[in-house]
N, C-alpha and C positions, 0 to 999 in steps of 0.2 A: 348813517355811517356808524361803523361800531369801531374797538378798539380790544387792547389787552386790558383782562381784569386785574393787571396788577400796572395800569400805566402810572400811578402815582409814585409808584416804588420804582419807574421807569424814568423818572423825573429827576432822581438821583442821580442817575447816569451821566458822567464828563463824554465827553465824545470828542475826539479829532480828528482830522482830516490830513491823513499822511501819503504822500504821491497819492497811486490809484485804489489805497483804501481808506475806510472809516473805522477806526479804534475807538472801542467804546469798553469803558471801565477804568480802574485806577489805572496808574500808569505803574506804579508798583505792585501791582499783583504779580504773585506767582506763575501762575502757567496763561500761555497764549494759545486759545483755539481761534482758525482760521474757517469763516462761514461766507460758503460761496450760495448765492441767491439770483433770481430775477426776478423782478417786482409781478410776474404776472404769468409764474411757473403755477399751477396749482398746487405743486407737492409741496413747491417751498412756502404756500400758506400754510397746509398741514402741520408744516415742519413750526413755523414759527407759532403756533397756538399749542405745539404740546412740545419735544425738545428745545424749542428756539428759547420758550419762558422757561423751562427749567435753567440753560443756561446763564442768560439775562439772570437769572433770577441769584445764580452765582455770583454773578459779573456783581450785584447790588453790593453782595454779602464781603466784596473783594479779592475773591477765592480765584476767580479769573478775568482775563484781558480779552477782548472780542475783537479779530481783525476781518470785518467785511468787507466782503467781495463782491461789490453789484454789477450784476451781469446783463446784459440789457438783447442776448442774441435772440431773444422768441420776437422782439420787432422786426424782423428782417421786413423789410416794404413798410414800417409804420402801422404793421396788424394789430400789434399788441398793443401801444403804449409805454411799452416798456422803458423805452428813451426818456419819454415825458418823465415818469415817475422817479426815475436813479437822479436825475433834474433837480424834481420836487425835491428829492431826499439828500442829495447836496444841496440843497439850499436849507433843507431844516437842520443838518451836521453847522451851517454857519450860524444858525439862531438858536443854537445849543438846544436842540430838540428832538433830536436825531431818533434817539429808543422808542420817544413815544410816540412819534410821528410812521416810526418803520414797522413799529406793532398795529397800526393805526390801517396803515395802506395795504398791510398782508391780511386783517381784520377785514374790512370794504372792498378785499379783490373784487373789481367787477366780471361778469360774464363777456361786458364786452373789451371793448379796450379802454386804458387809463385818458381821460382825457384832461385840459387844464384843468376842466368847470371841476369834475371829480375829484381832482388832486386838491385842488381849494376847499373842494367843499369836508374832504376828509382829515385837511388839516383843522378845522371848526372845531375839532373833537380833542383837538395838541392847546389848554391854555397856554396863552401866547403867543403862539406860532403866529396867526393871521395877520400883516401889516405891509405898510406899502412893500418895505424891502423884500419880504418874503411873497410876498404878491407878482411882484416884478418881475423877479427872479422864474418864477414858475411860469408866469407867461412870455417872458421875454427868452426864455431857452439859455438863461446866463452861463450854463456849467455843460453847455454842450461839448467844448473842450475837454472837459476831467471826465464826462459818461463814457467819450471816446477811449479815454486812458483809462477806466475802470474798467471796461468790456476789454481791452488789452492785456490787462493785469489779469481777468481773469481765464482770458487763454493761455497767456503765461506757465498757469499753474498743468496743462494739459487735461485739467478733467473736461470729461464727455458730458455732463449731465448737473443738473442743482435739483433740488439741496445737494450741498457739500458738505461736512465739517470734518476739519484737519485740524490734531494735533501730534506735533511732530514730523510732519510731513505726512501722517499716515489718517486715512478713513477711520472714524471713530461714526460707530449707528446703522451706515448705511446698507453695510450685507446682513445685519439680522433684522433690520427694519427696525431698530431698538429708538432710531432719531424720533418717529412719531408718537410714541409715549413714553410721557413725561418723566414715570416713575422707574422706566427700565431705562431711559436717555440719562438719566442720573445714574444709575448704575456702571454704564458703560464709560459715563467722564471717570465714575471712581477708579474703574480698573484702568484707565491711563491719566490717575494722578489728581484730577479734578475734581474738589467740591468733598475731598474727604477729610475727617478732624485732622488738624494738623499735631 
């Protein structure tokens, strides 16, 4: 199982769990981007190993507020996993482990679909996450309710497709493909506000 190279700096990270998202970073930061995902999109691993950590990496520095959007529609028929895992990942949002756990599951995407055994075994790599409660939870399906209202929330928003990222209402990455590296996905937060000296 692998993870983000920067998961210790990931550990920092406050996280809550507000209706159908997860808000991860101070609650006083300045600007809020809105990141829509499903645990078992390919593009959104991409996204998450090279804009997703520039972001997060923001979010450490307190520069911005991260409202995710976990999308769970590539399960249609239970193909993907995808269910299982936004599960897994409300349940590591209540054992405060949410960053390094979500870096964690985009890091170990499998080829085939998320299954409990995998979700457990990819939490091994989150110190602290693994214990009965968190155990439970991912096998006993606890947050099947809130997956439903998250997949809600993110039709809500009318996007077609994940990765997302919205600030302001508006796509930030996505038409010059700038979301998948790191260094021009930084560029792109600065010219809408993010991550520049204040």
């Amino acid at each position: 199982m692998r993870t983000s190279p920067i998961a210790d700096r990931l550990a920092e990270l406050p996280a809550m769990v507000d209706g159908p998202k997860v808000v991860v970073g101070r609650a006083d930061a300045p600007r809020t981007a809105q990141v829509l995902v499903d645990p078992k999109c390919g593009h959104c691993a991409q996204f998450e190993e090279t804009g997703g950590e520039a972001l997060l990496e923001l979010a450490v520095d307190g520069r911005v507020k991260i409202e995710y959007g976990l999308a769970s529609f590539l399960d249609q028929g239970g193909a993907s996993g995808s269910v299982k895992a936004v599960n897994a990942l409300r349940a590591s949002a209540e054992a405060g482990k949410f960053a390094e756990y979500l870096a964690a599951v985009f890091a170990s995407q499998p080829r085939g679909k998320y299954t409990d055994e995998l979700l457990l075994k990819i939490a091994d790599v989150v110190p602290g996450l693994r214990g009965e409660d968190f155990d439970a939870a991912v096998a006993g399906k606890r947050y099947g309710g809130w997956v439903a209202e998250a997949e809600r929330g993110f039709e809500a928003t009318g996007a077609q497709a994940t990765p997302l990222v919205l600030v302001d209402g508006k796509p930030v990455g996505s038409r010059d493909g700038s979301m998948f590296d790191a260094a021009a996905f930084k560029e792109a937060l600065k010219r809408v506000g993010i991550g520049a000296p204040a």
